[in-house]
C-alpha positions, 0 to 999 in steps of 0.5 A, a space after each residue: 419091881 424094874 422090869 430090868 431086874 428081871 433080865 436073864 443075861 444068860 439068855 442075852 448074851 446067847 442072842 448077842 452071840 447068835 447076832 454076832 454070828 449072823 453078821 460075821 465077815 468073810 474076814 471072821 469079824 464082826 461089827 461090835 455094836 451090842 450092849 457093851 456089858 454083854 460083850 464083856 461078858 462074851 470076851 471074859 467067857 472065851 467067846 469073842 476077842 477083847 472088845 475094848 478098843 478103837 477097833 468098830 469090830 471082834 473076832 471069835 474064837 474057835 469056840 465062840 464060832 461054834 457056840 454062836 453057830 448052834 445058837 443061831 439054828 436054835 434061835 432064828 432058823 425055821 420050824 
């Protein structure tokens, strides 16, 4: 069995999010550098703003800002 096969996408879209957060600008965007099936799948939720575009940046919605804020303490923070 593809090892790829076996890819929780749940799971990477929770760590591309958190990502996104830690890279947010004072601006409220965030440079859009992740894989791009991950960040369609973030916009088709509601999370981030369309990430088609000549634009290297996304901005999150209110929801994504808050999803990606609790999954980056529950990812990367310190135990």
């Amino acid at each position: 069995m593809d090892s790829r096969t076996d890819i929780d996408t749940d799971r990477v879209d929770e760590a591309v999010l958190a990502l996104l957060w830690l890279n947010l600008s004072a601006t409220g965007a965030a440079w859009k550098g992740f894989e791009w099936t991950a960040m369609e799948r973030l916009h088709a939720r509601g999370l981030i703003s369309d990430p088609v575009g000549k634009a290297r940046s996304i901005e999150m919605t209110p929801e994504g800002r808050r999803e990606a804020e609790r999954l980056s303490r529950e990812l990367f923070a310190r135990r």
